[in-house]
C-alpha positions in Angstrom: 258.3 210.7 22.4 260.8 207.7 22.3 258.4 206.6 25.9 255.2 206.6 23.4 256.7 205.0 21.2 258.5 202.5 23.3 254.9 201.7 25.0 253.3 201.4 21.5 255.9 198.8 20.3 254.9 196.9 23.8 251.7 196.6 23.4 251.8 195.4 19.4 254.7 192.8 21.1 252.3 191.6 23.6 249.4 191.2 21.3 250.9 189.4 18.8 252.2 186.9 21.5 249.0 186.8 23.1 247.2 186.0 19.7 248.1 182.5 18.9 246.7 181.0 22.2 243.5 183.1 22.2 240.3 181.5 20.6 239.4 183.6 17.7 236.3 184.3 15.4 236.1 184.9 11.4 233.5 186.8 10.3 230.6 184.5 9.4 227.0 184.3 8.8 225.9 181.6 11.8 222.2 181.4 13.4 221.8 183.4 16.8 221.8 179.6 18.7 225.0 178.9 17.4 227.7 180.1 20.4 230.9 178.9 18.8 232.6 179.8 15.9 235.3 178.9 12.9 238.6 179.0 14.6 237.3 178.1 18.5 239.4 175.7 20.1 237.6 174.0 23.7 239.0 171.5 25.7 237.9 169.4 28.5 239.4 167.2 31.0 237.6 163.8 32.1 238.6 162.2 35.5 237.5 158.9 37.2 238.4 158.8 40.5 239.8 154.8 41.2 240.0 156.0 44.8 236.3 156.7 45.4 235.2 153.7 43.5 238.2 151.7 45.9 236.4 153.0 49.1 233.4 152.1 47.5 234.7 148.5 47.2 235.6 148.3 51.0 232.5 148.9 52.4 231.2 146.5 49.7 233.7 143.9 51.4 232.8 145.3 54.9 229.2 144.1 54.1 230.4 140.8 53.0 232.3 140.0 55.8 229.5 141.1 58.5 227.6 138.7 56.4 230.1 135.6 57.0 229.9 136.8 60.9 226.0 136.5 60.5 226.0 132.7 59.5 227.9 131.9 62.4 228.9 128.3 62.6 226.4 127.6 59.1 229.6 129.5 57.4 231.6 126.1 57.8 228.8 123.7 55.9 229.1 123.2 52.4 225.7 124.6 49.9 224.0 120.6 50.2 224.9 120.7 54.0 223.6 124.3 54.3 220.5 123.7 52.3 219.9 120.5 54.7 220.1 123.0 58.1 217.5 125.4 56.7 215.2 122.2 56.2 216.0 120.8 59.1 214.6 124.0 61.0 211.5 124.0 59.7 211.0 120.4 60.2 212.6 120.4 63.4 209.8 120.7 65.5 207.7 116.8 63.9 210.8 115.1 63.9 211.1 112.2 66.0 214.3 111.5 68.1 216.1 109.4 66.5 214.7 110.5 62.2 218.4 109.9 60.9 218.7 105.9 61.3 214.4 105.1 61.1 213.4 104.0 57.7 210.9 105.4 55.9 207.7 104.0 57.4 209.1 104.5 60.7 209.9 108.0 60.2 206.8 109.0 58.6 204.5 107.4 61.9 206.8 109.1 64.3 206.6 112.0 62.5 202.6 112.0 62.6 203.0 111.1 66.7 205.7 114.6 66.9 203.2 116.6 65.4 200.5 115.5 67.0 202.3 115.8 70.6 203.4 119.6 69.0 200.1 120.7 68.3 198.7 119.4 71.6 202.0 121.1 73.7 201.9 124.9 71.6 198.1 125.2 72.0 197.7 123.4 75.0 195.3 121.5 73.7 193.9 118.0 75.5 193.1 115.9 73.3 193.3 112.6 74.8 193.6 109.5 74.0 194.0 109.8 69.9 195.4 107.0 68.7 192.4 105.1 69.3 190.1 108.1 68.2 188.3 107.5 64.2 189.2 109.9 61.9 186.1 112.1 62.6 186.3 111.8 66.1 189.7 112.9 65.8 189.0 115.9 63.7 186.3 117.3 65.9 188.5 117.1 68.6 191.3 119.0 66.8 188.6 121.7 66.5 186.9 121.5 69.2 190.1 122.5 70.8 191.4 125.5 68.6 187.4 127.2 69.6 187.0 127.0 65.6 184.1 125.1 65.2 182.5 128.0 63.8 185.2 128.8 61.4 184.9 128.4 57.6 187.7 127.8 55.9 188.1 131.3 54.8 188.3 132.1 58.4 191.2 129.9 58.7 192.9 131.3 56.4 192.2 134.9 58.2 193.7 133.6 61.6 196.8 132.3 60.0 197.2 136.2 58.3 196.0 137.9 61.8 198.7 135.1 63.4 201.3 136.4 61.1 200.8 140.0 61.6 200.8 139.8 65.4 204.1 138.3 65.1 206.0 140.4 62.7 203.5 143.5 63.3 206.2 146.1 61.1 205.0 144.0 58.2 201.2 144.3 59.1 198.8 142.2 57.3 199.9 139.8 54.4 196.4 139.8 52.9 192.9 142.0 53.9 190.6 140.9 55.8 188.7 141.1 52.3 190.8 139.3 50.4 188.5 136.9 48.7 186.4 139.8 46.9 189.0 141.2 45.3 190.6 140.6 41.9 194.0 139.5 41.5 194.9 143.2 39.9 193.0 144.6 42.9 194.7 142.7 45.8 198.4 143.1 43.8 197.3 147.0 44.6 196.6 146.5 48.3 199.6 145.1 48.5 202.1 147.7 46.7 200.3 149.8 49.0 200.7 147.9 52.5 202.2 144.5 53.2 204.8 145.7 49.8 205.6 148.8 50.9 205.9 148.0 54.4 208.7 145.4 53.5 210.4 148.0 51.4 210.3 150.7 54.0 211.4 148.0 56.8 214.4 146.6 54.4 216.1 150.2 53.9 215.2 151.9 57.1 212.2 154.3 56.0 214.5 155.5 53.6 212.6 153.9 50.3 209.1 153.7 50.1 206.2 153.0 47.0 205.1 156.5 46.5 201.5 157.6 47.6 199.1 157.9 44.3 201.8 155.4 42.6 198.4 154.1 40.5 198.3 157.5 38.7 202.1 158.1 38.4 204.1 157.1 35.1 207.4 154.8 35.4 210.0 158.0 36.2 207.3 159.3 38.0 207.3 156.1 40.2 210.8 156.0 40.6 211.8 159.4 41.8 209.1 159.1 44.3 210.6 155.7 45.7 213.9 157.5 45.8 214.0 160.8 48.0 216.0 163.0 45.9 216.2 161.8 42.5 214.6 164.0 39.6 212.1 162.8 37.3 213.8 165.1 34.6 217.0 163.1 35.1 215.2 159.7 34.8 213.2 161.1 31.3 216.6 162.7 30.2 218.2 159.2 30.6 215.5 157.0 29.2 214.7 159.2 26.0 218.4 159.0 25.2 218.7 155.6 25.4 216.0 155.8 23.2 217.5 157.1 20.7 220.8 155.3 20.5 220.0 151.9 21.6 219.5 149.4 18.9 215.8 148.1 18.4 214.1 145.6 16.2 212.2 148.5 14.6 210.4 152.0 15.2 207.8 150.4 16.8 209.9 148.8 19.1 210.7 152.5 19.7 207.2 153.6 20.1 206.4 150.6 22.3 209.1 151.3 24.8 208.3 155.0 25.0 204.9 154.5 25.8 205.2 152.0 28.4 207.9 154.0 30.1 206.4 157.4 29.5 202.8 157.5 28.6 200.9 154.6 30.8 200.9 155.0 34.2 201.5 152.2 36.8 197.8 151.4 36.9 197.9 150.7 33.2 200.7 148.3 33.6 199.3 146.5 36.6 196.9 145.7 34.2 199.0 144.8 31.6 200.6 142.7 33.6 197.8 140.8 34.8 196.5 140.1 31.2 200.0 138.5 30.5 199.5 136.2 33.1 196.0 135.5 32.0 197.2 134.9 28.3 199.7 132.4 29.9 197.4 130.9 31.9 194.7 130.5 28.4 197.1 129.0 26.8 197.7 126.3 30.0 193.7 125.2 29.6 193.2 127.3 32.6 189.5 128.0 32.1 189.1 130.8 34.5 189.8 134.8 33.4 192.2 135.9 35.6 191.3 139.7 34.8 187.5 139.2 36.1 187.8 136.4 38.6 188.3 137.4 42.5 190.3 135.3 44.7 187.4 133.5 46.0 186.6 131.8 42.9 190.0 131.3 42.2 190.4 128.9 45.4 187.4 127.5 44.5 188.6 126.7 41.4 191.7 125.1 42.8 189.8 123.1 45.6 187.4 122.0 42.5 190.5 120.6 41.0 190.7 118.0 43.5 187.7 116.8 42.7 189.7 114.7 40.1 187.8 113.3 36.9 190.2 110.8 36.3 188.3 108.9 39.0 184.8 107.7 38.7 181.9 110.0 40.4 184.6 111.3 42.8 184.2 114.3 44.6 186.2 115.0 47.3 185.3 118.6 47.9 181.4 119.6 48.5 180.8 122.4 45.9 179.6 124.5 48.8 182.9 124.4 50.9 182.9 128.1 51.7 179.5 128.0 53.5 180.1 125.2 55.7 182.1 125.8 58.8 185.3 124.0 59.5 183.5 120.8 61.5 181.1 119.9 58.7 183.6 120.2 55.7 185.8 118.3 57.6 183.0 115.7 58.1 181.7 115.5 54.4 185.5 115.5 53.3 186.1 112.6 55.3 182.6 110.7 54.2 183.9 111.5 50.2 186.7 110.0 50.9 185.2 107.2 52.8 182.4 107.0 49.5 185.3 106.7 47.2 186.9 103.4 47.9 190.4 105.0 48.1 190.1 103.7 51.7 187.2 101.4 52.5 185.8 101.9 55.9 188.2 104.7 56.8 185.7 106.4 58.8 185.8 104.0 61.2 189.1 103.5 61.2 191.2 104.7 64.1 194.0 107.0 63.8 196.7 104.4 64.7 195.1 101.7 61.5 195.3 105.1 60.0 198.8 105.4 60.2 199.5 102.2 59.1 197.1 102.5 56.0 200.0 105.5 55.4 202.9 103.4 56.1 201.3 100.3 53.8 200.7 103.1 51.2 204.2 104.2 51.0 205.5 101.0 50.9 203.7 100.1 47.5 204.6 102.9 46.0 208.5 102.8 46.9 208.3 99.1 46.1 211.8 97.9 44.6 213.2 102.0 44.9 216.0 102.5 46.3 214.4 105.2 48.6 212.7 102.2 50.6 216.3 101.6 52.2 217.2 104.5 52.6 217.4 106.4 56.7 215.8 109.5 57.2 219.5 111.0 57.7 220.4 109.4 54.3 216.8 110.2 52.7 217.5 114.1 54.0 221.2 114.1 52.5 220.5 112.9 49.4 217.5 114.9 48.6 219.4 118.0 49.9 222.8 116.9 47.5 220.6 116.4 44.7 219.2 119.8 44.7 222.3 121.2 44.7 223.4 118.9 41.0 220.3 119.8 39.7 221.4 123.7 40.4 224.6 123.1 38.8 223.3 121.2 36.1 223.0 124.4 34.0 224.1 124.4 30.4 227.4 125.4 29.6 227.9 128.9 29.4 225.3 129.7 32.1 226.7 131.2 35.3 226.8 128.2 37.7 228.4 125.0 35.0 231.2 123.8 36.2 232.1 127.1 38.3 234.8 125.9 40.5 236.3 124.8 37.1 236.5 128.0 35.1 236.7 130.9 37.2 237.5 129.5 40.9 241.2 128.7 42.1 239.6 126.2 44.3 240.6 122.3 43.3 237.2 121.1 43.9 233.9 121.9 42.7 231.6 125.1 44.3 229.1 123.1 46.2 232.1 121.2 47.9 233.4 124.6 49.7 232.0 125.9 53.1 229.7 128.6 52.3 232.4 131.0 53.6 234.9 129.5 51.2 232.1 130.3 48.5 231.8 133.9 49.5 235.5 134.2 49.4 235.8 132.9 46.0 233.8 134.8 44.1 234.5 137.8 45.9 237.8 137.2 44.8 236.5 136.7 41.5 234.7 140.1 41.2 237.8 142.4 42.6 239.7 140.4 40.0 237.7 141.9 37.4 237.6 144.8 38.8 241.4 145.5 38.8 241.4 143.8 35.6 239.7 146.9 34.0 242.1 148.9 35.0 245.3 147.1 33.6 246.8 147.5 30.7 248.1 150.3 28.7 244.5 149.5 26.2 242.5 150.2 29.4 240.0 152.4 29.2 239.4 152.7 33.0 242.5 153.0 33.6 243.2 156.4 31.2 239.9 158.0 32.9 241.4 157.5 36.3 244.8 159.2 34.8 242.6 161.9 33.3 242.1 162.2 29.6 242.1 166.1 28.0 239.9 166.4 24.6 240.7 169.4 22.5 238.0 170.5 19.4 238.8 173.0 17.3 236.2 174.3 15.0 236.5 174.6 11.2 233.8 175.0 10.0 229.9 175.6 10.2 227.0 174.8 8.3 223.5 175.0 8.2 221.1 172.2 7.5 218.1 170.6 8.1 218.5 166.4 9.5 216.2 164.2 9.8 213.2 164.0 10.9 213.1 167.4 9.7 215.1 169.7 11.5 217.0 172.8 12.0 220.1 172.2 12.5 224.1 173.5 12.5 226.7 170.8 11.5 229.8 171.7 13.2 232.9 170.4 11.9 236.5 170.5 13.8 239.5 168.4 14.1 239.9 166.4 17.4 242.6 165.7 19.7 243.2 164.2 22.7 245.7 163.5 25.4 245.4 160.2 27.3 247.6 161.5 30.4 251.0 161.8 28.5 251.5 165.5 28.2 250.7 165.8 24.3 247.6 166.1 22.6 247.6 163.7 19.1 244.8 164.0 16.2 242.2 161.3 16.2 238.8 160.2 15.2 236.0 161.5 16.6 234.2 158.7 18.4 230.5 159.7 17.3 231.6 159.1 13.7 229.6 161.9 11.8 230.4 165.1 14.1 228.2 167.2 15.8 225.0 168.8 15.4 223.4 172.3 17.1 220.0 172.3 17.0 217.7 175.4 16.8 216.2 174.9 20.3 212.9 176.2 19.0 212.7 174.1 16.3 213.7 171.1 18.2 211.1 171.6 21.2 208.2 172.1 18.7 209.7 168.9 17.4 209.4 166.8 20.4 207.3 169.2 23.0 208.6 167.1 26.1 211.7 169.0 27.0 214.1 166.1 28.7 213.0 164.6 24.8 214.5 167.9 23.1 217.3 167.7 25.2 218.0 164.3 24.9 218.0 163.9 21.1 220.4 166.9 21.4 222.8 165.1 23.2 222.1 162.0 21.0 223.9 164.9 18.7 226.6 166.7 20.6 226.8 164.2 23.6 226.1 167.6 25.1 229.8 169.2 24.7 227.7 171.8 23.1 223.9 173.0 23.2 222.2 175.5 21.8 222.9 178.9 23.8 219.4 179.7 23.7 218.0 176.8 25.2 216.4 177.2 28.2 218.7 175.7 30.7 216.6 176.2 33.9 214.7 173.2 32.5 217.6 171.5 33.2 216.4 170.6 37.1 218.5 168.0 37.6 221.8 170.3 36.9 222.4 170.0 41.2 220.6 167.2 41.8 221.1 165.9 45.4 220.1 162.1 46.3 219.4 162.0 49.8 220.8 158.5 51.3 220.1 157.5 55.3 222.4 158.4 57.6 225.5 158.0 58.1 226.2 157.4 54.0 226.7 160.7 52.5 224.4 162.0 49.3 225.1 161.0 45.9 225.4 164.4 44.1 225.0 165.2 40.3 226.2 168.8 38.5 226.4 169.8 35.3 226.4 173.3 33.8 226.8 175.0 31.0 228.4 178.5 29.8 226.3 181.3 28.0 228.0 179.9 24.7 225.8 176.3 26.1 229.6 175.1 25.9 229.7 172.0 28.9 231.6 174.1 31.2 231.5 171.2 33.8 229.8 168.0 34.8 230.3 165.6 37.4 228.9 163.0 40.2 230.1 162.7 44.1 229.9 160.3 46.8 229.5 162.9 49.8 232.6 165.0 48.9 234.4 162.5 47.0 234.4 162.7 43.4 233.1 159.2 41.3 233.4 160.8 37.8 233.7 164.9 36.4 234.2 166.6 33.4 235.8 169.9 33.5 236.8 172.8 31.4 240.1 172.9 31.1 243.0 175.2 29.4 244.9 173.7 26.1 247.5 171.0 26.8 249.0 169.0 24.2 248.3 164.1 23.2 246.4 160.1 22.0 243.0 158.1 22.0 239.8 158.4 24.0 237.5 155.7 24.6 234.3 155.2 23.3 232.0 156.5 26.1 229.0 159.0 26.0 230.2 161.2 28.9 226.4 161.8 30.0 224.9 158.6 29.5 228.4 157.4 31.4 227.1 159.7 34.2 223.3 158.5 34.7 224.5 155.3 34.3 227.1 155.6 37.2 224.1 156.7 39.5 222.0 153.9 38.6 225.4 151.6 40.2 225.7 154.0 42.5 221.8 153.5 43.6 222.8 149.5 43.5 225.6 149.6 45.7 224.0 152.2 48.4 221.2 149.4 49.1 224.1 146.7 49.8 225.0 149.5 51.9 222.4 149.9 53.6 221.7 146.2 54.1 224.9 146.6 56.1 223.0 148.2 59.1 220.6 145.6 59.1 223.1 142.7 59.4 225.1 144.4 61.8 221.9 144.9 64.4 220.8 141.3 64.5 
């Protein structure tokens, strides 16, 4: 008897212990979609991981320093100096020995002799005597040579694309063979589908691509299909909640965003596209409508233009250019010109009068400039160093005023360091930032990496109805948090008004899209809590994988919930490192947590995520040329 009684006393010990630090129920009238109750205490711990986001940081740096190997010995010149190497090597080739110290005049006859001498040498071309050749005579020649005499211009144009193609053949054709039939909106559509995609695919490796059918897809529709891996769901879920909590001018800034992202497909907003430009061009006198008009009577248009009318009766281009080949345009261009008095008798000028006609040209209209004195090497310099003031010239606040001044620890300005020196400095600027967020006993960043614990405890329940019109539970609860120091402290609840269950079937008759219903849920519960009948295998993007090329491991999303639809974890991984979780956690005690939307924080980590895996994968490419 005194065993019983012992075990009895025991048991009413251990249960009275045990009582305080279980989560309890009162007895309550809740609807059956409710899966807490009065007296329920959750808690959650939130983790950043500063170590994955560091490793993150040195590849980043790895890329940028491949990149300074890349430029070679172009790393040492300044941006003017740069600038003037690039131009230089696509000039190269009709420059005469010598360019830097000839003047003007001199530079631009030698530069007509180079060319001439280049063309003749690439297509091994014999031309002859040209110098003493006429302008026509000349041009037949020219022709004669390249076999085109039975181009039209048109076909020109088509051996310059076929030219291109069989030198950079991954790329395949720039335009198709049809390209003057078609309509702006229809050759922007060949090339999303070709020359567009073919860049794309050749810039990450086959790893991104435009999606076959893209015409017919919608915006998230477009996107997961560029992005192997990546769940329309998620992309919906993301853009209907930002929907709802960003700020807009009005609800029909609302509406107008939700149709363009989820309603019109990409066809629709080619479309729209290409009436913007029209209404821009309208609005430039541009008499032609760009949403009718193919590209044949577009060029014709622009060749018409020529045909100035500032000038009396002058028509440089025949009307019926596209018929002729390349011999007789070239012959009636050249008698226009001759008809015109711009140059009298020029059609029986030969090409060396010709050049000096140039040179006699250029002098009158650099008459008393201080160009006319100026070397090619000093023409070159100062064109080059004046692109770069006009760059900077920004006003002040814009990213590039007076750079070197406000941000850089360099003395001088930005376009005065070695383009390595430039790297270096703002790199330096950028992981000074970056560490910046996480200093401070106010930092944000810097509490998440620590790990934060939240703590709710229910108090009460009531049902409502909230706008627009629907079903809904207001949960109300006292909030705590710890911000790593051992000791949960009351505090405000960031979202201001608490949170809100919503009847699932109400809310999806509401708004029939699910990823919409779930959304304007978490709009009210920053999904901590759903509705535990909601239908969670809608959910699809709950183990999302995104599938990266090799060697880079996936980016990986998960988020579930508990039958109560209580968050029971959520998080996102680099490979097997962890970027940023949420986790269920048992009841510490502690301070102040920062004002983030834990699953908005989450989509929006994958979009950067997304970002940083293409520098990544620009790596490769630098490394293998």
């Amino acid at each position: 008897m005194k065993k019983k009684v012992f075990i009895i006393l025991t048991l009413i010990s251990v249960m009275l212990f045990v009582t305080p630090f279980q989560r309890f129920s009162v007895a309550q009238t809740i609807p059956g979609y409710v899966g807490v109750s009065e007296g329920d205490r959750y808690e959650w711990e939130i983790k950043m991981s500063k170590t994955t986001l560091d490793k993150l940081i040195d590849e980043m740096e790895g890329v940028k320093d491949d990149f300074k190997d890349a430029l070679g010995s172009y790393g040492n010149l300044n941006s003017s100096e740069f600038l003037k190497e690039i131009l230089l090597n696509f000039t190269s080739p009709f420059l005469p020995d010598g360019w830097q110290s000839m003047n003007i005049t001199e530079l631009t006859e030698g530069s007509i002799n180079t060319m001439i001498e280049y063309i003749n040498t690439t297509w091994d071309l014999d031309i002859g005597d040209w110098k003493a050749m006429n302008l026509t005579t000349f041009s037949e020649e020219i022709i004669d040579a390249l076999n085109a005499t039975d181009f039209t211009l048109i076909d020109v144009i088509n051996e310059v694309v076929n030219a291109t193609q069989t030198e950079f053949p991954e790329l395949g054709r720039m335009l198709p063979l049809n390209w003057n039939t078609l309509t702006i909106r229809e050759l922007m559509g060949w090339q999303m589908d070709n020359f567009m995609n073919n860049l794309l695919k050749d810039a990450t490796g086959d790893t991104f691509e435009i999606p076959g059918g893209w015409n017919s897809l919608n915006t998230s529709g477009f996107l997961a299909g560029m992005f192997p891996g990546l769940d329309t769901n998620f992309i919906d879920f993301i853009a209907y909640l930002v929907n709802f909590t960003a700020s807009f001018g009005s609800e029909g800034d609302r509406e107008i965003f939700s149709d363009i992202f989820f309603e019109l497909n990409m066809s629709t907003m080619l479309d729209m596209a290409v009436w913007q430009i029209n209404q821009s061009a309208a609005e430039a006198n541009f008499t032609l409508d760009l949403t009718q008009t193919n590209m044949m009577a577009l060029f014709n248009y622009s060749l018409m233009m020529i045909n100035s009318e500032d000038a009396a009766n002058m028509t440089l281009i025949p009307e019926n250019w596209a018929t002729l080949n390349l011999s007789s345009l070239v012959e009636e261009v050249l008698f226009n010109v001759n008809e015109s008095g711009i140059f009298p008798g020029i059609l029986d000028t030969n090409m060396s009068e010709f050049i000096e006609l140039i040179k006699f040209g250029i002098n009158q209209s650099m008459n008393n400039s201080t160009y006319s004195m100026m070397t090619g090497g000093e023409l070159i310099n100062n064109a080059t160093l004046m692109a770069i003031y006009e760059f900077n010239a920004t006003e002040p606040g814009q990213m590039l005023y007076n750079l070197s001044m406000s941000n850089f620890s360099a003395p001088i300005p930005w376009y005065e360091l070695s383009i390595n020196n430039l790297i270096d400095e703002l790199w330096n600027i950028m992981i000074e930032q970056y560490n910046g967020l996480f200093l401070g006993q106010e930092s944000e960043l810097a509490m998440l990496t620590a790990g934060i614990k939240i703590r709710f405890d229910i108090t009460n329940i009531t049902t409502m109805t909230i706008p627009p019109g629907v079903d809904a539970t207001w949960v109300n609860f006292t909030f705590s948090v710890d911000p790593g120091l051992g000791e949960f402290q009351e505090s405000s609840w960031i979202m201001g008004e608490g949170i809100y269950l919503i009847d699932p079937t109400d809310l999806e008759t509401l708004y029939p899209a699910p990823m919409k219903a779930l959304a304007f849920q978490a709009y009210r519960s920053m999904l901590l809590f759903i509705g535990k009948t909601y239908d969670k295998s809608k959910v699809t993007f709950s183990d999302m994988t995104m599938d990266m090329p090799d060697p880079l491991p996936d980016v990986i999303l998960d988020i579930a919930w508990d039958a109560n639809g209580v968050l029971d974890h959520a998080s996102m991984k680099y490979g097997s490192d962890t970027i940023i979780s949420v986790q269920d956690t048992t009841s510490q005690d502690g301070g102040e947590i920062p004002g983030y939307d834990l699953i908005l924080f989450i989509g929006i980590s994958l979009s950067s995520i997304l970002g940083l895996i293409y520098v990544l994968r620009r790596k490769r490419i630098i490394s293998s040329k």
